[in-house]
N, C-alpha and C positions, 0 to 999 in steps of 0.2 A: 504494500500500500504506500509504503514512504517512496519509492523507486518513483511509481507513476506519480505522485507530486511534483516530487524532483523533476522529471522531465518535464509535467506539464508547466510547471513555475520557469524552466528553462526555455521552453518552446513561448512562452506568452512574453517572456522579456524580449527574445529575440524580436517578434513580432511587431512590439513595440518600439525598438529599433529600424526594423527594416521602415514602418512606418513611419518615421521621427526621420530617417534618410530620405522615402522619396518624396515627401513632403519638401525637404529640404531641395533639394533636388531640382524639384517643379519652381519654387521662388526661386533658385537663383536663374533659369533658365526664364521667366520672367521679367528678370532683374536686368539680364543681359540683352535683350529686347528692350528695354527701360518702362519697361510698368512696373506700378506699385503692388504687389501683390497683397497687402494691406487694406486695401481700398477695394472693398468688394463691387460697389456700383458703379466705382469707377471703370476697373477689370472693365465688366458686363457689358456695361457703354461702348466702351475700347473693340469689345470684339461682336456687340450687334451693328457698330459704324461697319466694321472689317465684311460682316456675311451683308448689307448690307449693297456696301460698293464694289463685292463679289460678284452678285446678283444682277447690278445694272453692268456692268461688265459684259457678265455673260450676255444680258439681254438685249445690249451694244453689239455684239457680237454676231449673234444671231441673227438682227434687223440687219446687218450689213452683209452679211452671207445672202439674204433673200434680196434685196436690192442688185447684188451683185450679180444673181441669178436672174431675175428681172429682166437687166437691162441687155445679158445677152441673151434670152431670149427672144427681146422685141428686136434687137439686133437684128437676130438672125431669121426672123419675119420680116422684117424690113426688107431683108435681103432676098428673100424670097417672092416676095410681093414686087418686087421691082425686077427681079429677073422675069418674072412673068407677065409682065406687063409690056419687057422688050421682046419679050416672047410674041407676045401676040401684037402687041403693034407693028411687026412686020410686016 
């Protein structure tokens, strides 16, 4: 009975450690980015600005793919429509 104490008293300390490291771990990686990891609403703010200006990015990105698409399509209608038009005004 004392054996399994012991280790469980040994296994929860360590735990507490690993915990107390990656904790530590996570702020300084924080820290090094320069947030305050402190500041909890701050944090939050920080990274719904970030998913945020993700967001219109991606959907900057997207409208310009389809414009892009767009214009060589009518392009290439244009093209079309005008070949056939020397076509038959022959």
């Amino acid at each position: 009975m004392e054996i399994r104490a012991i280790v469980a008293a040994v296994l929860a300390e360590q735990q507490g450690q690993s915990k107390a490291l990656a904790e530590e771990a996570a702020a300084a990686v924080l820290r090094a980015f320069g947030l305050d990891d402190e500041d909890h609403r701050e944090l939050r703010a920080d990274f719904q600005h970030l998913r945020r200006w993700r967001r219109s990015v991606e959907q900057a990105q997207s409208l310009t793919f389809k414009a892009i698409v767009g214009t060589i399509a009518t392009g290439l209608l244009a093209a079309i429509w005008m070949g056939l038009k020397a076509l038959l005004g022959k």
